[in-house]
N, C-alpha and C positions, 0 to 999 in steps of 0.2 A: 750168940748174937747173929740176928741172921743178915743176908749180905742184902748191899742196897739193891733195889729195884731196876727193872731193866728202864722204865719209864723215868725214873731220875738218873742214869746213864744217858741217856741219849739228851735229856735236856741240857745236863753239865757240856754234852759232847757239843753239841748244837749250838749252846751259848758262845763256846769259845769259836767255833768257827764263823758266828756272825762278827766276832771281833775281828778275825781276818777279812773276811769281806768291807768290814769297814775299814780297814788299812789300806787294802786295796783298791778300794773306791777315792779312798784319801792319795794317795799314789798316782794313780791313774789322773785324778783333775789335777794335781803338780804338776804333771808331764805335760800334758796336753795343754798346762797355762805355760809353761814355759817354750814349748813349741808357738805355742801363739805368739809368743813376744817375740821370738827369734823369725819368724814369717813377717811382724812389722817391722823391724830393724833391718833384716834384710842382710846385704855384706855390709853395712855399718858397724863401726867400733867403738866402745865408749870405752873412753880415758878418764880412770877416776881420778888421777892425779890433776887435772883441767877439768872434770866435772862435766865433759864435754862428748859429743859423737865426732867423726870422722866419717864419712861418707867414700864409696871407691875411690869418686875425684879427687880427693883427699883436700876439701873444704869443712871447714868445721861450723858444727849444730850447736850455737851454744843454750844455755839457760835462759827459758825466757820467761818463763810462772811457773809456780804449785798449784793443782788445781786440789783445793780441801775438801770437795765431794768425792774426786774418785781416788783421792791420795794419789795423783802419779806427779811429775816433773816433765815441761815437755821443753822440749827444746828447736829450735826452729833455724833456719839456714837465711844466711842473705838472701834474698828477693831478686836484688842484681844479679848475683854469683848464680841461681838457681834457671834465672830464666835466659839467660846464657850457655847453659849448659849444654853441651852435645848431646848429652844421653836422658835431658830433662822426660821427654817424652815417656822412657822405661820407667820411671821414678817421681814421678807425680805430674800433676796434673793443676795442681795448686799455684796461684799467680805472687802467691805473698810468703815461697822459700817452703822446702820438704821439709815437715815437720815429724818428730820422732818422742815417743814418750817413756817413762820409765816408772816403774814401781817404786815408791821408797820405803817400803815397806816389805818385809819378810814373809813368806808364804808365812800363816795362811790369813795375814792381815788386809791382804786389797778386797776388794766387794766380793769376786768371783770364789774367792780363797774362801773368805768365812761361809760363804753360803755352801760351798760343796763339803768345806770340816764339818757346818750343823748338820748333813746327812750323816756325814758318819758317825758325829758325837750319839745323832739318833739312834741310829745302828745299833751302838754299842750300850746304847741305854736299854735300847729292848733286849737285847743279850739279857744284862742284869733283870731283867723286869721275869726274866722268863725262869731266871733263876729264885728269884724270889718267891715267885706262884709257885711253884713247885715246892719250897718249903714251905708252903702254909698249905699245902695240901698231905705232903711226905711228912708226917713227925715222928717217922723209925729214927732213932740214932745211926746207922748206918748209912741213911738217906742226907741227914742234917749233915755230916761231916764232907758227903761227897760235894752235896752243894757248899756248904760254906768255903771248900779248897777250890774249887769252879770259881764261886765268886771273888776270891781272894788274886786266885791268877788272872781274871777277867776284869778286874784292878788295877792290876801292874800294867796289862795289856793294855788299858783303855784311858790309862790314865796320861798320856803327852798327848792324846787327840785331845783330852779335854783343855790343858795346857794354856794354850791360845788363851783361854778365856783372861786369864790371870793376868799375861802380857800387854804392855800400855805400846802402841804403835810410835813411832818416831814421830819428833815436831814436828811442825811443820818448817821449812826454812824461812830465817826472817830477812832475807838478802833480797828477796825473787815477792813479786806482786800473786797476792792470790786470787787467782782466774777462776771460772768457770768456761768450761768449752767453747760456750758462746762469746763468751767474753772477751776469752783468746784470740779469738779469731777476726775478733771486731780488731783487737791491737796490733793484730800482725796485718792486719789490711791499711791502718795508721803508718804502722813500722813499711810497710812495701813503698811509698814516696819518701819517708823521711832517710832511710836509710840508700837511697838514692844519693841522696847528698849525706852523707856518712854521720849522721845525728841519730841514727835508732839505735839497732842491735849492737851487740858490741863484737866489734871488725877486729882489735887488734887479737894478733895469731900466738900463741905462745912459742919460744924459742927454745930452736934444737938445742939439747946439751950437747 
């Protein structure tokens, strides 16, 4: 039996390393979305036990809609408390409370998530695509064998990028009015008088244990 081809070596070789670049590519946009989120939040702290942010002043951002186009949760601050603030000026610029949003969904379910997984699912499709031309060109048994154990590992490997697809994203919650951005912002311009006289957002604090 003679041995596989150098041409079907380098393809098997090639395939599996565009699976690492797809992982890597995959990697690479997590980080850089998670730096992004931690750049809007800022030194704010969210309390999942209250659902809620905590800002340096240590006033709290509660829930105030789901927005069901970009799946996030935003949360918005008194208006009063906000535009009182000493250090409002570093920290927004907004007349109607600094407003903070959050994902409620799992990498790589938000907008930015799925669109940078479908490069790499891409990726990792032409991996296989290249491993397939190659056997409808290679019909040595020598050659079949090396590809088919390429494409079997290029399987395992590729296979949680695909993953996502299968996963159904969290409800939406049914406690919280769902907004759209502009929408939001119409309400929190509503909420910036009413909450003046303490009928909008909701003011009461949760207690220290």
């Amino acid at each position: 039996m003679s041995a596989p081809s150098i041409s079907t070596w380098m393809v098997a070789t090639y395939a599996l390393v565009l699976v690492g670049v797809a992982w890597a590519f995959d990697q690479m946009a997590k980080r850089t979305s998670r730096r992004a989120a931690q750049w809007q939040t800022g030194d704010f702290v969210y309390h999942e036990d209250h659902d809620a942010w905590k800002c340096p002043e240590d006033q709290w951002l509660w829930p105030t809609s789901f927005d069901p186009e970009n799946r996030v949760m935003r949360y918005r601050a008194k208006p009063s408390v906000c535009n009182g603030c000493p250090v409002k000026d570093t920290c927004t610029t907004s007349t109607t409370g600094r407003e903070v949003s959050r994902a409620v969904d799992p990498w790589p379910h938000s907008e930015a998530g799925r669109f940078h997984r479908g490069i790499a699912c891409v990726i990792a499709g032409l991996a296989g695509m290249l491993i397939v031309g190659q056997a409808l060109i290679s019909h040595a048994v020598p050659d079949l064998l090396v590809l088919g154990s390429a494409l079997i590992g290029l399987a395992a490997l590729a296979a949680p990028l695909f993953k996502h697809l299968l996963a159904t994203p969290a409800h939406a919650p049914d406690h919280l009015p769902a907004r759209t951005a502009h929408e939001d912002s119409v309400a929190a311009a509503i909420d910036k008088y009413s909450t003046r006289w303490g009928t909008g957002m909701r003011s009461k604090e949760p207690k220290n244990s």
